[in-house]
matplotlib code that plots the C-alpha trace (Angstrom):
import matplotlib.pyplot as plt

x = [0.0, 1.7, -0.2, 0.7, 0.3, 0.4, 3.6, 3.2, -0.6, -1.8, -1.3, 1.6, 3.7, 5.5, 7.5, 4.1, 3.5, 6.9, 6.4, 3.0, 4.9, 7.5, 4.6, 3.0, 6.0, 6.7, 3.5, 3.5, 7.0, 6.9, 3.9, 5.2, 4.8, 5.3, 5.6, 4.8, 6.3, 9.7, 12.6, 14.9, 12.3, 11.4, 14.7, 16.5, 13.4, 13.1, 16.8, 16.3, 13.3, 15.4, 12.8, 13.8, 13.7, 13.8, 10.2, 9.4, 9.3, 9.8, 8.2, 9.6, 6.4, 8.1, 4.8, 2.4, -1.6, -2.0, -5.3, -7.0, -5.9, -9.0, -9.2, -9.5, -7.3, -4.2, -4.7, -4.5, -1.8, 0.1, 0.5, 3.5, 1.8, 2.1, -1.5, -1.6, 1.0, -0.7, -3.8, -1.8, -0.6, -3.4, -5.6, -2.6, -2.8, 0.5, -0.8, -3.6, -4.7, -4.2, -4.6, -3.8, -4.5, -4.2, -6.6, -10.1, -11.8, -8.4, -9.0, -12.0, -11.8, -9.0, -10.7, -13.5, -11.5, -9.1, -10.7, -14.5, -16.8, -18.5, -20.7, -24.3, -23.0, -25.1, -22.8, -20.0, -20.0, -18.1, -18.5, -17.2, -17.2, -19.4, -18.6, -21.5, -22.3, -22.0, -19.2, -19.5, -19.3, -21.7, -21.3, -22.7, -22.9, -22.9, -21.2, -20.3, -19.5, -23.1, -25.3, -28.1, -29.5, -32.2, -33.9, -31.9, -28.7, -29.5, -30.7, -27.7, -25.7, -27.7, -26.4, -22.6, -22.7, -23.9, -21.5, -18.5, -20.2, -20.1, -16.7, -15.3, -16.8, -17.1, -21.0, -23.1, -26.4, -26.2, -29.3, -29.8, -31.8, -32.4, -31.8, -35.1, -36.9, -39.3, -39.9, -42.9, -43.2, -44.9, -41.9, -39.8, -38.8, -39.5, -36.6, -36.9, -40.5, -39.6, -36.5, -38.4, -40.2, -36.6, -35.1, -38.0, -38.8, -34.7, -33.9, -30.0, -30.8, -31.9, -33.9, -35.6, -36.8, -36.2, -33.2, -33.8, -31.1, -31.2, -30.5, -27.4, -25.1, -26.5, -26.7, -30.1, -28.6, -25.2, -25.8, -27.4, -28.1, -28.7, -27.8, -24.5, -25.4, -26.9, -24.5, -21.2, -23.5, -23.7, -19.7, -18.6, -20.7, -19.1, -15.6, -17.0, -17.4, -13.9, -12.4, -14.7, -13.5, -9.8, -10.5, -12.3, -10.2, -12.9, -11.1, -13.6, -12.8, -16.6, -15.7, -11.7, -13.4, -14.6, -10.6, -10.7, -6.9, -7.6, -10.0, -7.2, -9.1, -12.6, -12.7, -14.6, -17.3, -19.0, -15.3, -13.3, -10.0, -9.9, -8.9, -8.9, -8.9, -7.5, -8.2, -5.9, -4.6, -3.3, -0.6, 1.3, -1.6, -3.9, -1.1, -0.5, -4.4, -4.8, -2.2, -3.6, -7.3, -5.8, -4.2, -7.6, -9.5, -7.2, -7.0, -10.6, -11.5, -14.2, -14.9, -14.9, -17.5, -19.5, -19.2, -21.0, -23.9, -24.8, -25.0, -28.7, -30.9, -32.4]
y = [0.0, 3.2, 6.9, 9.5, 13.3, 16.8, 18.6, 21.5, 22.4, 24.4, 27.9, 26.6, 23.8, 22.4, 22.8, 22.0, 19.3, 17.8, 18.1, 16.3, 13.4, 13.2, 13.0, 10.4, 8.2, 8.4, 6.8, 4.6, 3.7, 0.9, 2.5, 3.6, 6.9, 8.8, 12.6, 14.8, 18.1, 19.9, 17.3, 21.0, 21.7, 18.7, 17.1, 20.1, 20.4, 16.6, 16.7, 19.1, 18.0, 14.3, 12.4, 8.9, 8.5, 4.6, 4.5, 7.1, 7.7, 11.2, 12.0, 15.1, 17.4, 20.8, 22.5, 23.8, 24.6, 27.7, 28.2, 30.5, 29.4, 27.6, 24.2, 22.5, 25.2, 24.5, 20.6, 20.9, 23.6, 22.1, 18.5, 18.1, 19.7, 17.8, 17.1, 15.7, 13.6, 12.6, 11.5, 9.9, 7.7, 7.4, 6.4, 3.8, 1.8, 3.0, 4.6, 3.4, 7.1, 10.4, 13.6, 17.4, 20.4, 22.9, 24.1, 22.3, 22.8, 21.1, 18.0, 17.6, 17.8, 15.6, 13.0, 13.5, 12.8, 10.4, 7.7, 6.1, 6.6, 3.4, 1.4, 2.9, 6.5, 9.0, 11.8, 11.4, 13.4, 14.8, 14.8, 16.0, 15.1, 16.8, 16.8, 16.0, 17.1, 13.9, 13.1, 10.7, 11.7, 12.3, 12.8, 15.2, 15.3, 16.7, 19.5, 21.2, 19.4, 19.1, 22.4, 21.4, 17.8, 15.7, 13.1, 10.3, 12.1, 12.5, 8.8, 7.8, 10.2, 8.4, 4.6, 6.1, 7.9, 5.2, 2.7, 5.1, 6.0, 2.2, 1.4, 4.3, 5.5, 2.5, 2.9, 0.0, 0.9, 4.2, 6.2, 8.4, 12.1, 14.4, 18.3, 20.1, 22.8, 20.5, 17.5, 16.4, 14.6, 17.3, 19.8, 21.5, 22.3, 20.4, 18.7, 17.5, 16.6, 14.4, 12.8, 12.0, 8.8, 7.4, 7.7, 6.0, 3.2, 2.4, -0.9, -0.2, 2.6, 3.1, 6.6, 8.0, 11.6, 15.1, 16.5, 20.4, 22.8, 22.7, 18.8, 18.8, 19.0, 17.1, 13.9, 13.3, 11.2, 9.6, 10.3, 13.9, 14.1, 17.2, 19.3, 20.3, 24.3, 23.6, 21.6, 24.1, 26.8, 24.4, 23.5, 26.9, 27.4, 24.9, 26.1, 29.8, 28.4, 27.2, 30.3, 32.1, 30.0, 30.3, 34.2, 34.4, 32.2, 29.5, 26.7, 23.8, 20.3, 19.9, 23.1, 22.6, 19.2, 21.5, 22.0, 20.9, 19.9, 17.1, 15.4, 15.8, 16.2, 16.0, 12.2, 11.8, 9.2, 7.4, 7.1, 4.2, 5.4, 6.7, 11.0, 13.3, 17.1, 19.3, 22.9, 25.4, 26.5, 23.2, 22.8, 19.8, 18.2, 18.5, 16.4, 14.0, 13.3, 13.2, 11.0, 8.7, 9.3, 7.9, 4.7, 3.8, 4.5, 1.9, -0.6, -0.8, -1.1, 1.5, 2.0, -1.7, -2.4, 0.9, -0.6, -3.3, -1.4, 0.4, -2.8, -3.0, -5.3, -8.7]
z = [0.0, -1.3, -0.3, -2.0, -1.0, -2.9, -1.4, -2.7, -2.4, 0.8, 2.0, 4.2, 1.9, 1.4, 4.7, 6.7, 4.5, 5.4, 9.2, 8.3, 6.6, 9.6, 12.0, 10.4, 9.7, 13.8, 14.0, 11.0, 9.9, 7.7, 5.7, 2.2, 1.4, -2.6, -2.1, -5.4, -5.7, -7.0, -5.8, -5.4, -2.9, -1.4, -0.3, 1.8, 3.7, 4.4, 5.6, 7.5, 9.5, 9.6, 7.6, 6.6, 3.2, 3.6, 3.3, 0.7, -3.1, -4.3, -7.4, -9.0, -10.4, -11.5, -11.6, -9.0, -9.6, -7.5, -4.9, -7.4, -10.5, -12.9, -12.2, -15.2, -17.9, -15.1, -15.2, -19.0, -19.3, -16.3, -17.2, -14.9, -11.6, -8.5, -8.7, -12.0, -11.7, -8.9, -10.4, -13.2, -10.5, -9.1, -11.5, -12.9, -10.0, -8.5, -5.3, -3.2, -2.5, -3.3, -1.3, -1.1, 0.8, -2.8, -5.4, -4.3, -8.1, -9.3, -6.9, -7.9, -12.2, -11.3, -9.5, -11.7, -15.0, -13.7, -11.4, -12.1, -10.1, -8.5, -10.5, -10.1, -8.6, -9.7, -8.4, -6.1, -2.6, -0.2, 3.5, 6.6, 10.8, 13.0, 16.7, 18.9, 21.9, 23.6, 22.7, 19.2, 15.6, 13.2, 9.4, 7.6, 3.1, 0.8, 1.8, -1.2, -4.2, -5.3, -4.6, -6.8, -6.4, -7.1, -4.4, -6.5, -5.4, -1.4, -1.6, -2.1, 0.1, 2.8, 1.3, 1.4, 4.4, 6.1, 4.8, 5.9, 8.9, 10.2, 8.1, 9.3, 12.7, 13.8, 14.4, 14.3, 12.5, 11.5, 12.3, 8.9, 8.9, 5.9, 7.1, 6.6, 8.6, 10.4, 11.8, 9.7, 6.6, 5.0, 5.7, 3.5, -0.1, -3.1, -2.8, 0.9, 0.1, -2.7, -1.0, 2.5, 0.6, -1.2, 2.0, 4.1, 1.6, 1.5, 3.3, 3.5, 5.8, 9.2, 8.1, 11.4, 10.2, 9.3, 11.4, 11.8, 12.4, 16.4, 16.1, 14.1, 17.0, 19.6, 18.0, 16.9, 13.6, 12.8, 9.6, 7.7, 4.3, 2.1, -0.7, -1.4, -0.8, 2.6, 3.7, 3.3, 4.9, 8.1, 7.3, 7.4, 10.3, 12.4, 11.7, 12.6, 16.4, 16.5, 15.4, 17.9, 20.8, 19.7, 19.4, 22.8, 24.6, 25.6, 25.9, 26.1, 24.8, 22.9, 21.1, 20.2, 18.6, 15.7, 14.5, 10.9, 11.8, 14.1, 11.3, 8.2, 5.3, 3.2, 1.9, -2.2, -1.6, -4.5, -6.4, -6.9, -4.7, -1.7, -2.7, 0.1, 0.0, 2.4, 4.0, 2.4, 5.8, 6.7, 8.9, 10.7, 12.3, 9.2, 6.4, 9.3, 9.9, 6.0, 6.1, 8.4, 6.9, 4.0, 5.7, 7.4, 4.1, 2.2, 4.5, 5.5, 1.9, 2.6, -1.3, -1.7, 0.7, -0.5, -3.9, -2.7, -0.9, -3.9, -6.4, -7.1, -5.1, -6.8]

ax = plt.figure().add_subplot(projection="3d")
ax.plot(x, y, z, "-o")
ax.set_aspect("equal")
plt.show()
């Protein structure tokens, strides 16, 4: 099993980055790593910060996507970006999974282009860990890569998030909600409306309601499902309550739980490899926990076993 990781993308790589891969090899050293960036770069840094090589493949990728460039004119005019070359890897068969903390529209054309999606996907998703306020994990997607959606689409959300949620989380059952702005049936927009039966009448799910706003943190689901627009409104809100504790000083262990660092990175769901996107801040704690995101991911066969969920029923 060989990761591989974008050095260069983020507001703080690659030297972050490498901190990230020396944490993580601490932890994990027999776990083969292939870093992607400018070898010039790469190597004084990873001397400096004692990083044993032993273990790694350096791939040298002379070009870098910046945060705002267009996603899909830099893949073509960049051919030999890190995060190309990584999805040429990638989709070869040479990695096991791919991740980076750079240009988000990039990540996804290039996960979009270069890896199939699993058989039967209607739209891949991306999701993200809330904390709750007893103490477990929820997930929440979409949360951004699909604003506009159709019941079909949130259907299976609710199939994938549940498979990752037991997979991954560990939770046995997964309860599954749809965000809407009440607890009824009847509730909502035409979207909710028409999604509320799919998601009732699914037997791979344990569907137990609406989940309104003032239920998303305490727990009321292990699994929400929406549309991609509500869901980064909600994402961005919960990163808003870390960086207000930080900037009050409220240091409470429920609300440092919100730090997008300690969870790595936003897995791709509904795709045949595990990819992983990172913040653009990342630091240190974020590549190691991407790093680590991406071990789990691999090992645990979670798109496998996904794959498997979705096949269509006899």
């Amino acid at each position: 099993m060989l990761i591989g990781i974008d050095m260069m993308g983020g507001d703080y790589a690659p030297a972050q980055a490498v901190k990230g891969v020396k944490a993580f090899q601490e932890r994990f050293p027999l776990i083969p790593l292939c870093l992607f960036g400018a070898e010039s770069v790469l190597l004084p840094l990873l001397q400096q910060d004692q990083v044993s090589l032993e273990h790694i493949t350096i791939v040298h990728a002379p070009d870098q996507i910046g945060m705002h460039e267009h996603p899909t004119r830099a893949l073509k005019e960049k051919p030999q970006s890190s995060i190309a070359i990584g999805f040429g890897w990638l989709s070869q068969g040479k990695i096991a999974a791919f991740m980076s903390a750079g240009n988000t529209g990039a990540m996804l054309v290039g996960t979009h282009f270069s890896i199939k999606p699993l058989e039967g996907v209607i739209r891949p998703t991306i999701s993200t860990i809330i904390p709750k306020i007893d103490g477990g994990t929820a997930l929440l997607l979409d949360v951004g890569l699909n604003a506009d959606c159709k019941p079909e689409h949130l259907n299976q959300f609710a199939i994938m998030g549940s498979v990752y949620a037991n997979v991954m989380l560990g939770i046995e059952n997964p309860t599954v909600g749809l965000i809407n702005v009440g607890e009824e049936e009847t509730k909502g927009n035409a979207l909710t409306q028409a999604t509320y039966p799919l998601l009732k009448e699914n037997k791979l799910i344990h569907f137990i309601g609406n989940v309104e706003g003032r239920d998303i943190l305490t727990g009321k689901a292990n699994v929400m499902v929406c549309d991609g627009y509500t869901g980064n409104i909600v994402l961005k809100m919960a990163e808003s309550l870390f960086d207000i504790a930080t900037h009050q000083q409220i240091d409470t262990p429920y609300f440092g739980r919100f730090n997008f660092e300690n969870y790595g990175g936003t897995p791709v769901l509904g795709v045949s490899k595990p990819v992983i996107i990172g913040h653009g801040i990342s630091g240190e704690k974020a590549f190691m926990n991407m790093l680590c995101l991406a071990k789990d991911m691999a090992e645990k066969q979670v798109m496998q076993k996904m794959s498997i969920a979705l096949r269509p029923q006899a």
